[in-house]
PyMOL commands that place a pseudoatom at each C-alpha (Angstrom):
pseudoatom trace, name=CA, resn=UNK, resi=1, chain=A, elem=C, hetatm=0, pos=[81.629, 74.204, 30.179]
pseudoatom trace, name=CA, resn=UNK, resi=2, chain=A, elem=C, hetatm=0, pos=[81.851, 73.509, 34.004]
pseudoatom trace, name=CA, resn=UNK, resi=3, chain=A, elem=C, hetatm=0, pos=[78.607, 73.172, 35.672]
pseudoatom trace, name=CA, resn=UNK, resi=4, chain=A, elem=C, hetatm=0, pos=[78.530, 75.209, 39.016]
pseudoatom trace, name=CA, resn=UNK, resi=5, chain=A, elem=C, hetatm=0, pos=[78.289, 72.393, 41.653]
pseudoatom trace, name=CA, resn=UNK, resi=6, chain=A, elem=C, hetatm=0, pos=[74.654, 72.609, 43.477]
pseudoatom trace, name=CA, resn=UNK, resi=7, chain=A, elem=C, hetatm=0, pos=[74.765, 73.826, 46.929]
pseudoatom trace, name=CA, resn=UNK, resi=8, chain=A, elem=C, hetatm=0, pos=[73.697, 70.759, 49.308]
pseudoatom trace, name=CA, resn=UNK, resi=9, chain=A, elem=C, hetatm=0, pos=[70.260, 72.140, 49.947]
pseudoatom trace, name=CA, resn=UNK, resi=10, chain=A, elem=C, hetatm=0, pos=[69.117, 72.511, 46.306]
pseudoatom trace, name=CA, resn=UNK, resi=11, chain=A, elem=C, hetatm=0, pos=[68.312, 76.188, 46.358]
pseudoatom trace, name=CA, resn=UNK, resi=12, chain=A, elem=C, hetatm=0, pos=[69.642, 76.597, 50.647]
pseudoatom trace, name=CA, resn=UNK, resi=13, chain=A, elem=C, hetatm=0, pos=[66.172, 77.304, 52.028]
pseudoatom trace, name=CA, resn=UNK, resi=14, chain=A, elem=C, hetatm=0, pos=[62.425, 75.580, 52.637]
pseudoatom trace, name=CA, resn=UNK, resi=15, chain=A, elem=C, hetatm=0, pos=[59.985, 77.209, 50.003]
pseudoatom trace, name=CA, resn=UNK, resi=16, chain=A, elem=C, hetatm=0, pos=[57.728, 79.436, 51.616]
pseudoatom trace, name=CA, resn=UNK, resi=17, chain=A, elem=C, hetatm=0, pos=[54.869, 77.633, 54.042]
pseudoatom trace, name=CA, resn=UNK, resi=18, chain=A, elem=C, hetatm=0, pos=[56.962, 74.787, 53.921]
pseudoatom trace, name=CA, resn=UNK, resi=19, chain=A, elem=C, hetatm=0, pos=[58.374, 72.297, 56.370]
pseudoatom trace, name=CA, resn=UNK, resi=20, chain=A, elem=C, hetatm=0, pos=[62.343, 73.111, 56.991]
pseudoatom trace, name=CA, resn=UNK, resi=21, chain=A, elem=C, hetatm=0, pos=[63.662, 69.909, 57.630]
pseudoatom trace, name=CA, resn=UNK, resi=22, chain=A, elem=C, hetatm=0, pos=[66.061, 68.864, 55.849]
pseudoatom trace, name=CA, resn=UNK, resi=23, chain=A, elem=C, hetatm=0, pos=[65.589, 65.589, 53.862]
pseudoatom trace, name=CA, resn=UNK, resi=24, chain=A, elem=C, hetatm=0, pos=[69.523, 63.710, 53.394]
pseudoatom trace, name=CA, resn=UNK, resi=25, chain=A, elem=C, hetatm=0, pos=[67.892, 60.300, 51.017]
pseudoatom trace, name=CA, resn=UNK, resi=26, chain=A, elem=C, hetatm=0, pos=[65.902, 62.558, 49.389]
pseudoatom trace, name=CA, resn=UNK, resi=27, chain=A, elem=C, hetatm=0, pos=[68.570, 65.558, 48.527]
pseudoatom trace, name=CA, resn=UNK, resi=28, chain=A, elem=C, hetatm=0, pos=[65.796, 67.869, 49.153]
pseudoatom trace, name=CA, resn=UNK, resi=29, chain=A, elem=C, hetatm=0, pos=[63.511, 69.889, 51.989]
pseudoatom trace, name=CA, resn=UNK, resi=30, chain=A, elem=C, hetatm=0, pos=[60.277, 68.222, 53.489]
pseudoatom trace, name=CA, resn=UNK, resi=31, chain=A, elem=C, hetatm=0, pos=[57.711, 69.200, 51.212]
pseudoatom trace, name=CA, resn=UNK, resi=32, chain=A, elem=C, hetatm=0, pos=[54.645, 69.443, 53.988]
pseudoatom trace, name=CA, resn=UNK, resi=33, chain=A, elem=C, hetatm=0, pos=[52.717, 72.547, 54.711]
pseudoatom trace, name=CA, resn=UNK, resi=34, chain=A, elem=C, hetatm=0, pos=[53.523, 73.947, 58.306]
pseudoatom trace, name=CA, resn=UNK, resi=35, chain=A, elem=C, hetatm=0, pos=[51.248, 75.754, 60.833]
pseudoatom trace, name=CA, resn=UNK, resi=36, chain=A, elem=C, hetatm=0, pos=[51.412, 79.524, 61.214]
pseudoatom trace, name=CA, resn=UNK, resi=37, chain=A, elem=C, hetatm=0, pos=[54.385, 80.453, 62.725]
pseudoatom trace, name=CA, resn=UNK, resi=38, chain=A, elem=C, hetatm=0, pos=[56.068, 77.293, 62.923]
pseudoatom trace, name=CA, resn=UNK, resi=39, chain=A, elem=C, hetatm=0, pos=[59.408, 75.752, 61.384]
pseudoatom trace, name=CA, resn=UNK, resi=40, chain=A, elem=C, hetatm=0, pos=[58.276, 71.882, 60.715]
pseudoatom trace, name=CA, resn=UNK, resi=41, chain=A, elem=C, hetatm=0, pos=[55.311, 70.098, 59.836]
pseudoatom trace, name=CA, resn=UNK, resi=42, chain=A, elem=C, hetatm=0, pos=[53.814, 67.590, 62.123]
pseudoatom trace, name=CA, resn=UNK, resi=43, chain=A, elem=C, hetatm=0, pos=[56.554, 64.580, 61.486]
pseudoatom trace, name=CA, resn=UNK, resi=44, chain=A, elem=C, hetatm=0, pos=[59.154, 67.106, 61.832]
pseudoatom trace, name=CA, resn=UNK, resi=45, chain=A, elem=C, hetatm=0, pos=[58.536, 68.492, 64.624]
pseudoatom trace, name=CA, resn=UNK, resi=46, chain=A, elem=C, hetatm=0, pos=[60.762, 66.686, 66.814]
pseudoatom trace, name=CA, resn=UNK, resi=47, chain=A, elem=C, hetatm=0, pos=[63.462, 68.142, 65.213]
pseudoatom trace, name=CA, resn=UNK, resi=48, chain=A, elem=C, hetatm=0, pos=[63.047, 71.515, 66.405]
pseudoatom trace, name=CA, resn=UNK, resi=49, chain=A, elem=C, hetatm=0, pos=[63.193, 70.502, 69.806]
pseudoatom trace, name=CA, resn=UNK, resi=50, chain=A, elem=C, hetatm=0, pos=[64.009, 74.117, 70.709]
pseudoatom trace, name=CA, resn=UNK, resi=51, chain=A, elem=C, hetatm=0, pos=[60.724, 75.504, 69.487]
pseudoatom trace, name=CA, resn=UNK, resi=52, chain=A, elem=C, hetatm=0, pos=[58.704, 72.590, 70.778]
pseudoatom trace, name=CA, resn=UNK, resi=53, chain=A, elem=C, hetatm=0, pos=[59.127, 70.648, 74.154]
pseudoatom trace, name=CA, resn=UNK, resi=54, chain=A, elem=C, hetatm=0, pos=[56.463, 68.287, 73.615]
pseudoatom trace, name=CA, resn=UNK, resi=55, chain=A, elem=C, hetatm=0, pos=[57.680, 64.719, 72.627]
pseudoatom trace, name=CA, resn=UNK, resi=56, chain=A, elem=C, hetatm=0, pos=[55.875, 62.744, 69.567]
pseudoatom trace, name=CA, resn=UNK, resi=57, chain=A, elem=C, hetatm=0, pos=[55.893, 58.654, 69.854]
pseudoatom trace, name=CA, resn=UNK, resi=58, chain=A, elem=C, hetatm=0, pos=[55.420, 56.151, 67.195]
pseudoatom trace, name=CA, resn=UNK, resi=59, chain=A, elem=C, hetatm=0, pos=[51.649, 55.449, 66.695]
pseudoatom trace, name=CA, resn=UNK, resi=60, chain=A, elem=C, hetatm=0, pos=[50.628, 52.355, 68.606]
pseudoatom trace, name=CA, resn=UNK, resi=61, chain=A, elem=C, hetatm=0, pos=[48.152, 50.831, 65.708]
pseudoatom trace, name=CA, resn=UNK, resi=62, chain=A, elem=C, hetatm=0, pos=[49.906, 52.036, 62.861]
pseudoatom trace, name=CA, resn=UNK, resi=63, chain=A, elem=C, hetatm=0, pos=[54.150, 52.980, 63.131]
pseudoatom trace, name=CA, resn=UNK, resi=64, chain=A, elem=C, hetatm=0, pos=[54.348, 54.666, 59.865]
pseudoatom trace, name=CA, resn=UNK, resi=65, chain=A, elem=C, hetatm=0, pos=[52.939, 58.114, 61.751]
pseudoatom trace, name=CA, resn=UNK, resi=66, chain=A, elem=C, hetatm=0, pos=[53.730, 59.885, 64.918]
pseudoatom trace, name=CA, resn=UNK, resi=67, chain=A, elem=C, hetatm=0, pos=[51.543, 61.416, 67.648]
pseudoatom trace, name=CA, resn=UNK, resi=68, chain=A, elem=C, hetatm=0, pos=[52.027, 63.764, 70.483]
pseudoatom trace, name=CA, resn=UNK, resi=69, chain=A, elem=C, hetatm=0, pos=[52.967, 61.616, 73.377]
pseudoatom trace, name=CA, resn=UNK, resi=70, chain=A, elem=C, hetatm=0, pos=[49.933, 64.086, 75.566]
pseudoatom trace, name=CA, resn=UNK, resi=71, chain=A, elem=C, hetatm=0, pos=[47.862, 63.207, 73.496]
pseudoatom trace, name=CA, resn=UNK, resi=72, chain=A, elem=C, hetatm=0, pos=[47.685, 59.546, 72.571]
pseudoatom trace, name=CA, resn=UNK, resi=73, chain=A, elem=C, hetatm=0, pos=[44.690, 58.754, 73.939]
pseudoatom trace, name=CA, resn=UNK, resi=74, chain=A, elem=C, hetatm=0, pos=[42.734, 60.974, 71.752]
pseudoatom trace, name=CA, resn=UNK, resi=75, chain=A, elem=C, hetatm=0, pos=[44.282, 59.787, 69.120]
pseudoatom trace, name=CA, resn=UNK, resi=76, chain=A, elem=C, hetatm=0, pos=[43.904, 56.547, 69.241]
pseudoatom trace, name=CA, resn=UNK, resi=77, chain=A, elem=C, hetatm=0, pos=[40.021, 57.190, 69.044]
pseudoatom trace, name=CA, resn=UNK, resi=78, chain=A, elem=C, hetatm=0, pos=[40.146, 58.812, 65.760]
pseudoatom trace, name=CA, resn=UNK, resi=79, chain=A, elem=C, hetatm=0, pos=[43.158, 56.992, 64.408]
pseudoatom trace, name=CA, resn=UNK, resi=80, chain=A, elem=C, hetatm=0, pos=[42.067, 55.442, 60.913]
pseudoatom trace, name=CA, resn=UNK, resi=81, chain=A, elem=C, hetatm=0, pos=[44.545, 52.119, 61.609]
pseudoatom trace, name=CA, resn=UNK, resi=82, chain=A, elem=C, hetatm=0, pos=[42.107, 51.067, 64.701]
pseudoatom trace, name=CA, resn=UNK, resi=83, chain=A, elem=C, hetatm=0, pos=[39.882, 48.252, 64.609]
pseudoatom trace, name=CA, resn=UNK, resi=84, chain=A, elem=C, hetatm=0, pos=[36.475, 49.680, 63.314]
pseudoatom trace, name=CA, resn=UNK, resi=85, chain=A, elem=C, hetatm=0, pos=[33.439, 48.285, 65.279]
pseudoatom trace, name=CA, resn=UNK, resi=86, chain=A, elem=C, hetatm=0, pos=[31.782, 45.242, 62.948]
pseudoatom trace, name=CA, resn=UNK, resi=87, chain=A, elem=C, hetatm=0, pos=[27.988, 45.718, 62.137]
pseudoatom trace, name=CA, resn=UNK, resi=88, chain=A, elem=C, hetatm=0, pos=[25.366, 43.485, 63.195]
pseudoatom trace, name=CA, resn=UNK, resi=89, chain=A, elem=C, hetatm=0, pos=[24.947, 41.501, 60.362]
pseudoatom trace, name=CA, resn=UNK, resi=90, chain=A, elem=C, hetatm=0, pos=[28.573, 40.316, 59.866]
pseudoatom trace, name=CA, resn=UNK, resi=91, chain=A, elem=C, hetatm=0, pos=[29.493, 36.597, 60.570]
pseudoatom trace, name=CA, resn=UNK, resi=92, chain=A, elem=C, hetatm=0, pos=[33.294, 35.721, 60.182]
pseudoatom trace, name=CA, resn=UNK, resi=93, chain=A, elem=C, hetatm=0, pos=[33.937, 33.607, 57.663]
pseudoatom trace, name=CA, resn=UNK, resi=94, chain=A, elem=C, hetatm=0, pos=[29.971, 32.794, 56.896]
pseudoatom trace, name=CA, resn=UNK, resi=95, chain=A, elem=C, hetatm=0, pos=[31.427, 32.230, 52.902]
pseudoatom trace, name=CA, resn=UNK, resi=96, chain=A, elem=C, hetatm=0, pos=[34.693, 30.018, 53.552]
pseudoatom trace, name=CA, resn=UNK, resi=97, chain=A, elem=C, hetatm=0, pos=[33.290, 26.503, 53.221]
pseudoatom trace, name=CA, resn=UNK, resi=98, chain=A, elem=C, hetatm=0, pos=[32.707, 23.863, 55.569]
pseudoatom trace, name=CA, resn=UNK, resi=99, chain=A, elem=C, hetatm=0, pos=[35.960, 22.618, 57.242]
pseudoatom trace, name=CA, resn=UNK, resi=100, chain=A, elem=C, hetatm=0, pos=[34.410, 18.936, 57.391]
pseudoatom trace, name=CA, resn=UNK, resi=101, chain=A, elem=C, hetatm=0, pos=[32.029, 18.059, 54.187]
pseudoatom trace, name=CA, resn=UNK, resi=102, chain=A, elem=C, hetatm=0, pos=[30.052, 15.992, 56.368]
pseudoatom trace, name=CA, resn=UNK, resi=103, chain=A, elem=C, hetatm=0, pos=[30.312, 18.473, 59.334]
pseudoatom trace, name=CA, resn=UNK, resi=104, chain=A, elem=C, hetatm=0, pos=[27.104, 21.135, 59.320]
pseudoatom trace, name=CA, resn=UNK, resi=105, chain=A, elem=C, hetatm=0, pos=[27.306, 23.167, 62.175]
pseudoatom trace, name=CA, resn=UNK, resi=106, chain=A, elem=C, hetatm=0, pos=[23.991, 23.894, 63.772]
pseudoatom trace, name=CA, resn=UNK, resi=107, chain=A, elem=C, hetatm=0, pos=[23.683, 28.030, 63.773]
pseudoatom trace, name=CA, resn=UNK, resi=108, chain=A, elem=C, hetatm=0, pos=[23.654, 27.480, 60.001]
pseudoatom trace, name=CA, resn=UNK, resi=109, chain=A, elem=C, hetatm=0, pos=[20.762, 24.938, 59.575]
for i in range(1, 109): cmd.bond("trace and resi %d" % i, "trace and resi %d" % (i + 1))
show_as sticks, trace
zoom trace
């Protein structure tokens, strides 16, 4: 019995609302749901250059997503890798010990 040998891209095609790029470690397509009327999801997009003249960039605070190189500085407002604002209340390191046993320092006493 002589299995038929698969085609490259599993079945040849994206599913349907899915991204169209074409995965090579993975032996599969991008599994990411696209816009209306587009090709690629967000990551993806730079592949389909032809469709989309805007360039995406590494995130500054976090490499492991891209942005839109326009719009960066929006981004990096929202972004959930940026340094969230401390409250009031919080004192670095209030719990870590004394560095010095006989060393108290004098915003503690």
């Amino acid at each position: 019995m002589a299995a038929s040998a698969p085609t490259p891209h599993g079945t040849g095609f994206p599913a349907e609302g899915r991204c169209g790029y074409y995965v090579e470690k993975k032996k599969r397509f991008c599994r990411m749901v696209v816009a209306a009327g587009k090709r690629f999801c967000g990551e993806h997009a730079g592949a389909a250059e032809e469709e989309n003249a805007r360039k995406r960039i590494l995130c500054p605070l976090d490499p492991k997503h891209t942005v839109y190189e326009d719009q960066l500085a929006k981004h990096l407002k929202k972004c959930n890798s940026r340094e969230k604002p401390k409250p009031d209340f919080f004192i670095q390191d209030i719990n870590a010990g004394l560095k010095d046993e006989t060393e108290i320092p004098e915003q503690l006493v």
